[in-house]
C-alpha positions as MATLAB code, in Angstrom:
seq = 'XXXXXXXXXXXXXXXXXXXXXXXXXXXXXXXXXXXXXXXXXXXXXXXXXXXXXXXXXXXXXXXXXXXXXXXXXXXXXXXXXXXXXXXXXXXXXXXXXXXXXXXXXXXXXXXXXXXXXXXXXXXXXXXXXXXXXXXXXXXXXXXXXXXXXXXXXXXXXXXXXXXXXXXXXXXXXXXXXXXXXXXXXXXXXXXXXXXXXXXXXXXXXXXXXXXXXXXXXXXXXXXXXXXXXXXXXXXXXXXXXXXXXXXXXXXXXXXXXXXXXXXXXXXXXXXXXXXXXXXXXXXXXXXXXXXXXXXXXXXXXXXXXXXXXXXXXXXXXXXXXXXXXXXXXXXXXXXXXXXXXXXXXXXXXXXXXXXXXXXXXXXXXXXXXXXXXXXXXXXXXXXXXXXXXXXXXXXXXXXXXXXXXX';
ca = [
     -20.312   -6.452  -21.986;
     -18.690   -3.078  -23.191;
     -16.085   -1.579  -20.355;
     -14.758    2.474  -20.537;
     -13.592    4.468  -18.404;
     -15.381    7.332  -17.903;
     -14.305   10.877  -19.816;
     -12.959   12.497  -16.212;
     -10.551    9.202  -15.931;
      -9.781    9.087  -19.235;
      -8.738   13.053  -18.894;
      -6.864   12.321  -15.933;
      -5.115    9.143  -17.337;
      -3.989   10.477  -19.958;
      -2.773   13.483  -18.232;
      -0.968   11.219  -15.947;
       0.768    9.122  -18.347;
       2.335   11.657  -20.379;
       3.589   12.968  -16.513;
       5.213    9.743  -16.509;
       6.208    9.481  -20.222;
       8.177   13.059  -19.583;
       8.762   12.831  -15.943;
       9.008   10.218  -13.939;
      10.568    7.276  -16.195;
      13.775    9.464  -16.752;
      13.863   10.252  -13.255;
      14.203    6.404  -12.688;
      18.152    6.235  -13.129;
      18.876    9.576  -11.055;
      16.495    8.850   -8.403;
      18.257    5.501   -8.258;
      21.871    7.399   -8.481;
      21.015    9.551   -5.980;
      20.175    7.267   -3.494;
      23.450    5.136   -4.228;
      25.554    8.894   -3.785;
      23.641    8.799    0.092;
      25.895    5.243    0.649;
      25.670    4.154    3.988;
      23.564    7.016    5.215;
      20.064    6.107    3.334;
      17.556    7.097    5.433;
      17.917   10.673    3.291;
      15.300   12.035    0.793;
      16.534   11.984   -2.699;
      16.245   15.292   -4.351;
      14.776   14.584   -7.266;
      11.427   13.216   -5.534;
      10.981   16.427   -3.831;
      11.071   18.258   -7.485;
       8.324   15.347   -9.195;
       6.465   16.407   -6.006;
       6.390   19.926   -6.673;
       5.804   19.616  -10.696;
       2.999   17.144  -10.292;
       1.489   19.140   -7.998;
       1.801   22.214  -10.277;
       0.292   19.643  -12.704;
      -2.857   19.471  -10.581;
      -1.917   15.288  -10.586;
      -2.048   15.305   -6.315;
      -4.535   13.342   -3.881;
      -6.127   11.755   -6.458;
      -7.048    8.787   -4.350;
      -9.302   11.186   -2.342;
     -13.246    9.614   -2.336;
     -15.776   12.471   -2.404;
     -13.602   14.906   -0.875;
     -13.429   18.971   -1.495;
      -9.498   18.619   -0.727;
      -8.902   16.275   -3.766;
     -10.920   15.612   -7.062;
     -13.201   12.968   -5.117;
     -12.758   10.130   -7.610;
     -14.886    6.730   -6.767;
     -12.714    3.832   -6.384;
     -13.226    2.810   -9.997;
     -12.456    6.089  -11.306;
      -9.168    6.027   -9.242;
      -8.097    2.648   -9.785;
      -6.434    2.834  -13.318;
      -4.982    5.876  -12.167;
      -3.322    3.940   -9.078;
      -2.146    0.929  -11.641;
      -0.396    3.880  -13.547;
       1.748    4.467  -10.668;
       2.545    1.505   -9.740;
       4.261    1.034  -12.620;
       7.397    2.914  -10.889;
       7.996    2.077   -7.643;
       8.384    5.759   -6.210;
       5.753    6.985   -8.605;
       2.857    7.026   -5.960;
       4.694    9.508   -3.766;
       5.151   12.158   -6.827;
       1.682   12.339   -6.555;
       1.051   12.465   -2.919;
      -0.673    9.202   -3.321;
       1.661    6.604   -1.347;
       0.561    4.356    1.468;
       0.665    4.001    4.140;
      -0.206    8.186    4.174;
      -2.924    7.411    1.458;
      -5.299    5.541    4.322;
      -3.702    7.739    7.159;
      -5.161   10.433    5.398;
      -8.513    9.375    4.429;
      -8.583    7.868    8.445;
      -7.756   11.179    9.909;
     -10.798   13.067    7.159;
     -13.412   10.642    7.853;
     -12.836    9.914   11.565;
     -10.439   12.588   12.975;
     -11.263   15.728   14.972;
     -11.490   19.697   13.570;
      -7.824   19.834   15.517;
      -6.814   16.930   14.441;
      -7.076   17.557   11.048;
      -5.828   20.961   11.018;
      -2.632   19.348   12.978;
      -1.889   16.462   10.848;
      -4.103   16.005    8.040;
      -3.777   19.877    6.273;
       0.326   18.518    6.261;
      -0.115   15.368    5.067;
      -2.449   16.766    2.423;
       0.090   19.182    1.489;
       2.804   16.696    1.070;
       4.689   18.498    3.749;
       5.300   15.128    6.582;
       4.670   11.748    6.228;
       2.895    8.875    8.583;
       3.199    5.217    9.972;
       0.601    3.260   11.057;
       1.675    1.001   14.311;
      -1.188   -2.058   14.729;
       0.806   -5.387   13.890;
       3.053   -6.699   16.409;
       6.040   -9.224   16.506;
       4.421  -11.309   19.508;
       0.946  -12.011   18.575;
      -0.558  -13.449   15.467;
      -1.725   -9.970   14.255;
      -3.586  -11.332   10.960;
      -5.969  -11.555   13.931;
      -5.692   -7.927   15.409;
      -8.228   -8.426   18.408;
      -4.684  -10.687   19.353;
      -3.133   -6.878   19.855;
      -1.134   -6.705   23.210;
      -0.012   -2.865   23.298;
      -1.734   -1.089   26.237;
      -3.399    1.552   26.533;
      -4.386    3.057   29.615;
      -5.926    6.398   30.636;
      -4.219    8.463   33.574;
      -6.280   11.644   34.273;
      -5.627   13.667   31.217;
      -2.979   11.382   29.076;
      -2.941    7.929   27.735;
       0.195    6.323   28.343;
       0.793    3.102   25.714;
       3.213    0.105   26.165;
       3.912   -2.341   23.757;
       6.279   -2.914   20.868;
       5.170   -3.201   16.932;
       6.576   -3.903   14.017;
       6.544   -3.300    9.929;
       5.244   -0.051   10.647;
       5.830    0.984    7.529;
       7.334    4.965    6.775;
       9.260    5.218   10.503;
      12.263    4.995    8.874;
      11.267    7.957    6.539;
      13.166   11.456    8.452;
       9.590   13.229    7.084;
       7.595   11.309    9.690;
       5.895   12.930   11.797;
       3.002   11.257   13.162;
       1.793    7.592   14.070;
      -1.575    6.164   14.148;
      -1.253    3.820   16.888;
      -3.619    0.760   17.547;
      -3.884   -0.636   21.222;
      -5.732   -2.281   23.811;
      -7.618    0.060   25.858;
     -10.396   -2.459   27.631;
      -9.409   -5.700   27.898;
     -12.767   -6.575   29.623;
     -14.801   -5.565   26.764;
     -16.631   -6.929   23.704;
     -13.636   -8.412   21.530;
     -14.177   -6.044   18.998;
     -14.175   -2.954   21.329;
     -11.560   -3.353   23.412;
      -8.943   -1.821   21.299;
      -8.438    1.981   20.488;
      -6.119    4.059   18.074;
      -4.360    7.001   19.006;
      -2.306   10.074   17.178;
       1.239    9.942   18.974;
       3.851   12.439   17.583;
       7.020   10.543   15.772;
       9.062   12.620   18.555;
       7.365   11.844   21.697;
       9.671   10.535   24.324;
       9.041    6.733   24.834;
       9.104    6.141   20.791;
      12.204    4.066   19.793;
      12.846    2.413   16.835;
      14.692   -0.709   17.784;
      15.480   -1.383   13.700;
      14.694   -1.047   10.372;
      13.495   -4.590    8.735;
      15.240   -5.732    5.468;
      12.641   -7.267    2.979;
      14.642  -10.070    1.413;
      17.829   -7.816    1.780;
      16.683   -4.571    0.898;
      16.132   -2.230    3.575;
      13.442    0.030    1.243;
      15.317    3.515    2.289;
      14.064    5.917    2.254;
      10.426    4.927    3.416;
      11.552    1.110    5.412;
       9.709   -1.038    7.290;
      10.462   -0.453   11.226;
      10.421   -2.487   15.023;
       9.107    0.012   17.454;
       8.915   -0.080   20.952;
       6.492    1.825   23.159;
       7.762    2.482   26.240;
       5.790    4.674   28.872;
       4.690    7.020   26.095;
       2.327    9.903   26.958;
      -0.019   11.727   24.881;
      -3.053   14.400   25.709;
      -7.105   12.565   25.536;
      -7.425   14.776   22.461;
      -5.060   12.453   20.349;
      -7.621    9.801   20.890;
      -9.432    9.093   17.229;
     -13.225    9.314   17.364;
     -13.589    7.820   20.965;
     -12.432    4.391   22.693;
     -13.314    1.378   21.927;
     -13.220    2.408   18.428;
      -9.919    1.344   17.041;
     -11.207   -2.053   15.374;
     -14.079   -0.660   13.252;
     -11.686    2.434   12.380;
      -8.755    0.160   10.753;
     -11.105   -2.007    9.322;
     -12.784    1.122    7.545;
      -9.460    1.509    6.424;
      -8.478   -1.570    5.061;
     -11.143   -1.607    2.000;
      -9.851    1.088   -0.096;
      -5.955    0.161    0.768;
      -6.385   -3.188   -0.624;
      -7.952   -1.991   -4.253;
      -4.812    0.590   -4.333;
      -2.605   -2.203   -3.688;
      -3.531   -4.348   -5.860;
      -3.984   -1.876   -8.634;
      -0.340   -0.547   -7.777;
       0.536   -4.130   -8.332;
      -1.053   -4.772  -11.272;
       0.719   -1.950  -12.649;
       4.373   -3.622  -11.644;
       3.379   -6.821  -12.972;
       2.598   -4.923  -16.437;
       5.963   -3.367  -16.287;
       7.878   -6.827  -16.026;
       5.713   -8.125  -18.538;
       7.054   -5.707  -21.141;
      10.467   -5.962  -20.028;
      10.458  -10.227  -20.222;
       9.158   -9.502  -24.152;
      11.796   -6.828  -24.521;
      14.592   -9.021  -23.345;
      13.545  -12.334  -25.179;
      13.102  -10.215  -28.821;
      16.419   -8.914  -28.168;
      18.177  -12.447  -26.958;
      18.955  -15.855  -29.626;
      19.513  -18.969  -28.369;
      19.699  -22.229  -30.053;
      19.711  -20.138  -33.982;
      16.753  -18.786  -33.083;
      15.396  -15.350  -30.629;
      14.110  -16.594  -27.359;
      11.068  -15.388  -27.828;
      10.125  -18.289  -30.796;
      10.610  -20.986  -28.262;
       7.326  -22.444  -27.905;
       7.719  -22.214  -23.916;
       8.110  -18.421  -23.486;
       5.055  -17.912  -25.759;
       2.984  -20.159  -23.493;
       4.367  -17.881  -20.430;
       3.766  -14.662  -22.385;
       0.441  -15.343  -23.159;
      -0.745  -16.991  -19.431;
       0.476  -13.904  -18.272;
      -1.352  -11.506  -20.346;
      -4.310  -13.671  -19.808;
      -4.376  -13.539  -15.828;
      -3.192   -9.809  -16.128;
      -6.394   -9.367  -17.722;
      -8.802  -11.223  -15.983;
      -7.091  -10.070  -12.261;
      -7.892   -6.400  -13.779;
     -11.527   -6.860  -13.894;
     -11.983   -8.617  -10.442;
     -10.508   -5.273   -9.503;
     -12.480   -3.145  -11.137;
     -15.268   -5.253  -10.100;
     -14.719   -5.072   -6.414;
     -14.145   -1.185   -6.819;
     -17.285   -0.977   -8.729;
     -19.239   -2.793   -6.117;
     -17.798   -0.912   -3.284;
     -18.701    2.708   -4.787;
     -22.484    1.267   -5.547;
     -23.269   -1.026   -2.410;
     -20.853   -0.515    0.026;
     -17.727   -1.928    1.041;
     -19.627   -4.492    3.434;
     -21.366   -5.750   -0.205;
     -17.938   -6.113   -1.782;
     -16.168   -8.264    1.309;
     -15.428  -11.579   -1.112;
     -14.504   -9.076   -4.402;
     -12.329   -6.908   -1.865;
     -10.951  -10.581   -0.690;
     -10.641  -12.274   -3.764;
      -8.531   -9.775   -5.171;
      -6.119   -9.418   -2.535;
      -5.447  -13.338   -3.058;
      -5.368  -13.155   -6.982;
      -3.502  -10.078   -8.068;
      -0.328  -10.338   -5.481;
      -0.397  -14.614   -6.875;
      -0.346  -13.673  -10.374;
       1.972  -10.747  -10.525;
       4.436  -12.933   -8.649;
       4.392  -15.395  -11.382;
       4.345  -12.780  -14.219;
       7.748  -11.515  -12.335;
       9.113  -14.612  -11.732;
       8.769  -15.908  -15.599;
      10.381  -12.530  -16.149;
      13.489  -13.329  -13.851;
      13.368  -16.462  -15.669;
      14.272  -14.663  -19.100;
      16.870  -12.901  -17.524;
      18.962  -15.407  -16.649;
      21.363  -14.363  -14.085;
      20.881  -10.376  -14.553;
      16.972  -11.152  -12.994;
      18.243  -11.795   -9.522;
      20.838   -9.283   -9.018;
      19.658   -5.557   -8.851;
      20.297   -4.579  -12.609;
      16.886   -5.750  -13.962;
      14.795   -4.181  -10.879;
      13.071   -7.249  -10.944;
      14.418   -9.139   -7.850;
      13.708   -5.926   -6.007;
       9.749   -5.568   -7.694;
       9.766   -9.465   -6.546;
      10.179   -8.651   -2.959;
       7.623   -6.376   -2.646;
       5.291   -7.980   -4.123;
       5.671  -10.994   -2.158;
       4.946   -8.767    0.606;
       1.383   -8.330   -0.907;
       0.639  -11.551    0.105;
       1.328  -11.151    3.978;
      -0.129   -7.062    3.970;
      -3.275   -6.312    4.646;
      -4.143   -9.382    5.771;
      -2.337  -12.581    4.372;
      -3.847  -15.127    1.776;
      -5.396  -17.414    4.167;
      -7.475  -14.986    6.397;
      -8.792  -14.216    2.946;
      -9.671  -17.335    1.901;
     -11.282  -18.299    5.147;
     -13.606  -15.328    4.363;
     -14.498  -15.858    0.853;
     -14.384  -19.877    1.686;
     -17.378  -19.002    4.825;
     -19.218  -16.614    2.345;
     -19.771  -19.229   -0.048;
     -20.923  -21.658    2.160;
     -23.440  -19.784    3.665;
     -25.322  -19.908    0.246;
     -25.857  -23.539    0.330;
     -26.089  -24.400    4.070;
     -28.862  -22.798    6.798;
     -27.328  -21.730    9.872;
     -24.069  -22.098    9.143;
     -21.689  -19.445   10.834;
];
């Protein structure tokens, strides 16, 4: 079987790596500097990303992960995905191009589902790269791999909802550009499991909104954007923030969900290529022994497993976005699944071989790798962790080879 990308990716691809060639890689080390200069006051926006924004946008490189939309170029999923690998290859990369999560779903929630108002209110900024999002559904007291477990209330009084409850890694809060939340809570507790829980649009500023703290990842606190606990306390917002109508929260965040997890495993992928090159860099340039690391039968083994699974995660990908831009997103459940297990489980080994070949430098913050490392352990908790995963693609199978079976 013969695999190309079509000629508008391969336009755009190549448009967007020579934007990264000139733009963003030697941006790396003052974006970096910068952020060091901010010391203990991090929660600041490093100039520099505010410029990439502006020239990429000039470039005509922003909302590219938009599906069949007149505000973007309305790229399928598989059109978009080697795009999204691209920028995960730096880890601030996806915001240059307005393409950064969790705003990417956020937007594509607020264009499929939200109101004319809504949109103009929230979405047209978000679009524009102007304020960034959170979205608030997992919470710190309930097994929220699960989220029909959601506790945060919701309750209607005349023409407000007030909401109660406390969340956590809501990823963005921390970020001073946020604006807006995307809140998920339990507005029926007497109905169908599935419709009891609602999501509503509450303003960053709204008085009830605190953010109790900001949740290191393995030590790093991931300032600017972070990772925060949030409590809800009494918080009142107009009927009209409601998204789509109650009852509808579940089927809303799982129509999120499906895209996310392709653009997080392509951004991945894309990190997992960049410590690839940087392990064969390091053991060409290293000799041990009489001889450059890199002849040692043992590192050959790990360079080549890696470029192996690299390769063979990439097509699951580009399978499961295939088969959700031809039948659906419901058709692709066990590729959507699979990959979300794979890709995170194979770009943490890739990273850890490369820590491996740099010997003390890998786990301090020189290499970058400890810090790629932590995120992408994340990957396998996100979005739903490994096992929820497995369960589905494990049930899948079996109903192929067992009637009635559940």
């Amino acid at each position: 079987m013969h695999f190309e990308h079509n000629a508008r990716t391969r336009e755009l691809l190549a448009r967007l790596q020579a934007f990264m060639d000139v733009r963003v890689y030697p941006a790396e080390p003052v974006y970096h500097e910068q952020m060091q200069s901010f010391a203990a006051q991090r929660w600041r926006i490093p100039p520099i990303l505010e410029a990439l924004k502006e020239q990429a946008r000039a470039a005509g490189l922003w909302n590219l992960f938009l599906p069949e939309s007149p505000r973007g170029p309305g790229l399928t999923n598989l059109e978009y995905a080697p795009l999204c690998e691209v920028m995960g290859r730096v880890e601030f990369a996806p915001e240059v191009f307005n393409c950064s999560a969790p705003d990417t779903g956020n937007m594509e929630l607020l264009g499929r589902y939200g109101s004319e108002e809504q949109k103009r209110q929230w979405l047209e900024p978000l679009l524009a790269g102007e304020i960034r999002s959170a979205f608030l559904m997992t919470e710190p007291e309930v097994a929220s791999s699960d989220a029909t477990n959601i506790r945060t209330e919701i309750r209607r009084h005349g023409d407000h909802y007030v909401i109660n409850g406390r969340k956590w890694w809501s990823s963005g809060v921390g970020d001073p550009r946020c604006k807006i939340l995307i809140v998920m809570g339990k507005s029926d507790p007497e109905a169908p499991r599935h419709l009891q829980q609602s999501l509503l649009l509450v303003p960053r500023d709204t008085p009830g909104v605190k953010v109790l703290r900001m949740l290191p990842v393995f030590g790093f606190d991931d300032a600017p954007h972070g990772h925060g606990e949030v409590l809800l306390e009494n918080v009142r917002v107009p009927r009209e923030n409601l998204i789509l109508g109650e009852g509808r929260g579940f089927e809303i965040a799982q129509g999120r969900l499906g895209p996310g997890r392709i653009h997080h495993c392509m951004r991945t992928l894309g990190a997992a290529e960049r410590a690839l090159e940087a392990m064969c860099r390091r053991l060409l340039s290293r000799v041990a022994f009489g001889k450059p690391i890199a002849e040692q039968s043992v590192w050959q083994e790990r360079i080549a497993a890696a470029r192996t699974h690299l390769e063979m995660a990439r097509l699951l990908v580009l399978k499961a976005a295939y088969m959700m831009d031809t039948a659906g997103n419901k058709a692709a459940q066990a590729e959507i699944a699979m990959i979300k297990v794979a890709v995170p489980q194979v770009a943490l080994k890739v990273v850890d071989d490369a820590i491996q070949a740099f010997g003390g430098a890998g786990v301090t913050t020189d290499a970058g790798l400890a810090r790629m490392y932590a995120n992408l352990r994340t990957m396998r908790i996100v979005d739903g962790p490994d096992e929820v995963h497995n369960r589905a693609i494990a049930r899948q199978e079996l109903r192929k080879h067992q009637s009635g079976w559940r």
